[in-house]
N, C-alpha and C positions, 0 to 999 in steps of 0.2 A: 558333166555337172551332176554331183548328187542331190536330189534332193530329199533330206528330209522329213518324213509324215510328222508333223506338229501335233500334240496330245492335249486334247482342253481338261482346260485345268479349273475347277471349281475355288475361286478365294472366298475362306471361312472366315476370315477377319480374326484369326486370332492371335493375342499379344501376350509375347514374351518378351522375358527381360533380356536386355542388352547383351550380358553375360552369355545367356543361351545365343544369340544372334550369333555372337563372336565366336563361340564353338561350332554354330551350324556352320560358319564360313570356313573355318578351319577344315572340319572333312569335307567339305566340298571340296577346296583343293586336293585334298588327299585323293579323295575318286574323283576327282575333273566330272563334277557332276552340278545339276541343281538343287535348289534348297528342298522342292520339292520329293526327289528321289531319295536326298539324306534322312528328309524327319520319316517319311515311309520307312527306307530299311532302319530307324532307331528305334520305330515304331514294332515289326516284324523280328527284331533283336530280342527287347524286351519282352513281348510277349512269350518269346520261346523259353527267354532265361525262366520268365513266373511258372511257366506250364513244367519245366522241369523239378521247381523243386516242389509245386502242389504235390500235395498224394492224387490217383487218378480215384475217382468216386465208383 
């Protein structure tokens, strides 16, 4: 039997609309993953696409 290290998870309580729910469910099937792990890599996405088109200072 495996067992899994369970990771605590801090809820921020924050509300998004429906629409977004519906897409976060969508890649989550896509990666067989949690809500948690999709808004993090959309989160880590984003941020790379902004940093590449800033100029660097």
């Amino acid at each position: 039997m495996i067992v899994k290290k369970k990771i605590k998870k801090v809820a921020k309580g924050y509300r998004l609309k429906p629409r977004t729910h519906s897409l976060i469910k969508e890649i989550q099937s896509l990666l067989q993953t949690d809500q948690d792990t999709v808004i993090s890599k959309a989160c880590r996405m984003l941020y790379k696409e902004i940093r590449k088109k800033k100029p660097a200072k």
